[in-house]
N, C-alpha and C positions, 0 to 999 in steps of 0.2 A: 564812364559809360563803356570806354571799350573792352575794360576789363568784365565787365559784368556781359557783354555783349561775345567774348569770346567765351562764360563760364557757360552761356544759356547757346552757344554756338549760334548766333544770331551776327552777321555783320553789319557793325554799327560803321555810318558813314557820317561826316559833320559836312554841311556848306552854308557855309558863313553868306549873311546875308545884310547888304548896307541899302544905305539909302540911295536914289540918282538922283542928279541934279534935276530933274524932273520933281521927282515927288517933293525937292524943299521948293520949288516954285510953285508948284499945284498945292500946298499943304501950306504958303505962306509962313514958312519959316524964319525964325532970326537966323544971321547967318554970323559967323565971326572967320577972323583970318586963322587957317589952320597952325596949330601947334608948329615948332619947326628945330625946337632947341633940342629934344631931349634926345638920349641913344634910340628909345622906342622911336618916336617921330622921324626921325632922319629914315628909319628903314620900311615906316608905311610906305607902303605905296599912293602917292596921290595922283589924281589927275587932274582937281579942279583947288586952287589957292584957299577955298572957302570951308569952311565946314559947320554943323548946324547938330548940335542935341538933340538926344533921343527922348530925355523929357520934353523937351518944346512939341511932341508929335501930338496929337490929339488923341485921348487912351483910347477911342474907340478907330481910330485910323491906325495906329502901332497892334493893337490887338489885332483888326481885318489880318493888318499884314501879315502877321508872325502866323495866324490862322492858315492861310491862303497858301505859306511856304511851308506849312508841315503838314499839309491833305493834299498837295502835291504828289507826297509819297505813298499815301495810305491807302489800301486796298479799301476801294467805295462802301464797296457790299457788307464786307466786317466791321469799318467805320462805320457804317448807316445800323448794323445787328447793334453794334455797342451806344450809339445815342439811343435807342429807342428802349437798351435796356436801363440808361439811366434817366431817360424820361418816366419810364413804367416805376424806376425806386423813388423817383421825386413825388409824385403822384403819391403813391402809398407813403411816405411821410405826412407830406401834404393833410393825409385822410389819417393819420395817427395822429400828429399834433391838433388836427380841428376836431379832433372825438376826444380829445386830452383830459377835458373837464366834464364830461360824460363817464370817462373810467375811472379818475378819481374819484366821484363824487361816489360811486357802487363800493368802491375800495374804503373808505371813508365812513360810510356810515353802517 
């Protein structure tokens, strides 16, 4: 990403984003005791003994999330031009697959 974001002169920034012990309590998480053997583990940083899986999150409570942290960044107005332009393409599929067997059937006979 940074290289493509250095070729389109765009600065591409990364911020990593975890859970709080908040969210595995409000979200009723399993919890396990955090990792602690390996070269990786020893140099995370923890602050709470516990740790809890990304799968155990509920797909529509990890999607809000991951949602919520990338429209953070994004300019409203072009976000909101760009849904509405792929609402408008949905639509006209929409209205090509349901007239599907209408243009075959011309094509056809």
């Amino acid at each position: 990403m940074e290289r493509f974001g250095a070729v389109m002169d765009v600065n591409i920034a990364f911020k990593p984003i975890g859970l709080s012990l908040k969210q595995v309590e409000d979200w009723h998480l399993p919890t396990r005791p955090s990792k602690t053997m390996s070269p990786a583990d020893r140099i995370w940083a923890r602050t709470n003994p516990v740790s809890a899986e990304l799968d155990a999150i509920p797909p529509d409570a990890l999607r809000d999330y991951v949602q919520r942290n990338i429209e953070a960044y994004l300019p409203m107005a072009e976000y909101q031009r760009l849904r509405d332009i792929e609402l408008a393409e949905r639509e006209s599929l929409r209205e090509f697959v349901s007239n599907w067997g209408d243009w075959q059937a011309e094509f056809v006979s």
